[in-house]
Steps between C-alpha positions, in 0.01 A plus 500: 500500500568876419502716758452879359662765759357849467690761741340819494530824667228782453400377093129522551483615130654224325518186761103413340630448164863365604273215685197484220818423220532202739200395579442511081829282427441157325641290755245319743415688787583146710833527359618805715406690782537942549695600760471902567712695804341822582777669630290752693384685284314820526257518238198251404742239352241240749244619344606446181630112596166445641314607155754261333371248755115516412588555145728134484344298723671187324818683608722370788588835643697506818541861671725644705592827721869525554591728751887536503578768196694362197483309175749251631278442814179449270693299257566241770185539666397350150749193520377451877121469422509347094395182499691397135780360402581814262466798605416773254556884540273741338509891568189673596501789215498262242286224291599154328457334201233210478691245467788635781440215751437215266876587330650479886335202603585313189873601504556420831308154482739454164864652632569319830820678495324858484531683849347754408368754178459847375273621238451795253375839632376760261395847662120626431538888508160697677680792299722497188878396523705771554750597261810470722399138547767228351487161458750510848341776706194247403573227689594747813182673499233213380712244548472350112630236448489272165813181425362417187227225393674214627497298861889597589675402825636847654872529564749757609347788631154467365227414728091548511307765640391471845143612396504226219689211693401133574736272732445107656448543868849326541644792407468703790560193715878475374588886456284661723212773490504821360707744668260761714786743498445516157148597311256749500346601829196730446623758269866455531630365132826285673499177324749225405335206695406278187860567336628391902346132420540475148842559588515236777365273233707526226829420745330194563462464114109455573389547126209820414393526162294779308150390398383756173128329569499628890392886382413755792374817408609752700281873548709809477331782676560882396742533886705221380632734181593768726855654627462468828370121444808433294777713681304270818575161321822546349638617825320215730655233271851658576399432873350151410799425353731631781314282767434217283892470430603561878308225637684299286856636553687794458678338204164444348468906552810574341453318218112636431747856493703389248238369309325864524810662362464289220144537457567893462689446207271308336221746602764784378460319175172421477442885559692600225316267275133645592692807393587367153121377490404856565338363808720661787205512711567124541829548548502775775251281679700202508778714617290636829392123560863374507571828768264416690583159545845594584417741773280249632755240493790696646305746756241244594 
């Protein structure tokens, strides 16, 4: 069985039709089970999982209130209560594709070495795409993410989106739970807790692959497009990093510095060729997201 992990914090507007994309999926409703954390919020997120709950009666919904702040602490709230043998991470401000729980169940059920699997994200703008957007400031902001057409084990540093993520249960019994130093807590953007495990994972060669047929659709409100949203980001995953890194080691730090240098070069370049483009809007951008992340990274 599939068990379906919701964490939400104060989406009242979208966790309706993030759980109705479920409820709609091909798979069997007997097949899985919907666990949501409601990580006190403030608004009528209840409410709304109660409407859910008289609309989809054939639904096995399983609520939750918890109390300590964080993503981390929801997410493993989640692994504490689901009943399944996979557990599968959706985020709350976005919907799935019909057949998104039929394509896990079926590759897990067929890839006994799988530990887990990632799938495509594609953002769904409530306003048009700005024009400083690039296919890299993309994936920061809306987290888009698309390996091609093909089923493709993930190597290096390449790993799924936390919002988009499915793992066996055995996972978290051989490298832990998520990290509640790391992750969101209420409106604070720290992250870094997925990349912490799939981290853990891949140094235990635990194989993760990319599933094109696992499609979230992720909701892109007009604050998300902002400066302040994006100078708030960009500098919270410098922090993420910093923290995630320490807790490893200080070598680990050190090397996630050198790797920055050379990440400014290429962003140096990649500037210069938005120029060429006659795009340097693109360019300038990508510039303020790699200074933020180094502030963040270095000042903490």
């Amino acid at each position: 069985m599939l068990s379906v992990i919701i964490c939400t914090y104060n989406r009242k507007k979208y966790i309706y039709n993030c759980l109705r994309s479920i409820a709609n999926n091909t798979l069997e409703p007997t097949q899985y089970e919907i666990v949501l954390i409601n990580n006190n919020s403030t608004d009528n997120t209840e409410a709304e999982c109660n409407r859910f709950c008289t609309d989809y009666p054939q639904v096995r919904f399983n609520y939750f209130v918890e109390t300590n702040q964080g993503l981390s602490y929801a997410r493993n709230r989640g692994i504490a209560e689901a009943k399944g043998e996979v557990l599968v991470y959706v985020d709350d401000d976005a919907v799935v594709n019909k057949d998104y729980l039929l394509t896990v169940a079926r590759f897990f059920a067929a890839t006994p070495d799988a530990m887990a699997a990632g799938g495509a994200i594609y953002p769904v703008y409530e306003t048009e795409e700005p024009e400083w957007m690039s296919v890299y400031t993309k994936a920061l902001i809306t987290a888009y993410k698309d390996e091609g057409s093909k089923i493709v084990r993930l190597r290096g540093s390449k790993f799924p989106s936390g919002g988009n993520a499915a793992y066996r249960r055995e996972v978290f019994d051989r490298v832990g739970l998520f990290d509640t130093e790391l992750g969101r807590k209420g409106t604070s953007l720290i992250s870094g807790e997925e990349k912490a495990v799939f981290d853990k994972m891949k140094k235990l060669d635990m194989s993760i692959y990319y599933l094109p047929d696992m499609i979230l659709y992720h909701i892109i409100p007009p604050s998300k497009l902002t400066k302040e949203y994006f100078d708030n980001l960009t500098l919270s995953i410098g922090k993420s990093e910093k923290l995630r890194t320490l807790s490893v080691s200080r070598a680990a730090y050190a090397k996630r510095i050198v790797e920055e240098i050379v990440k400014w070069g290429a962003s140096i370049l990649l500037c210069l060729g938005f120029c060429l483009q006659l795009s340097p809007g693109k360019g300038i951008k990508l510039l303020q997201f790699r200074f933020n992340v180094s502030k963040g990274l270095i000042a903490g």
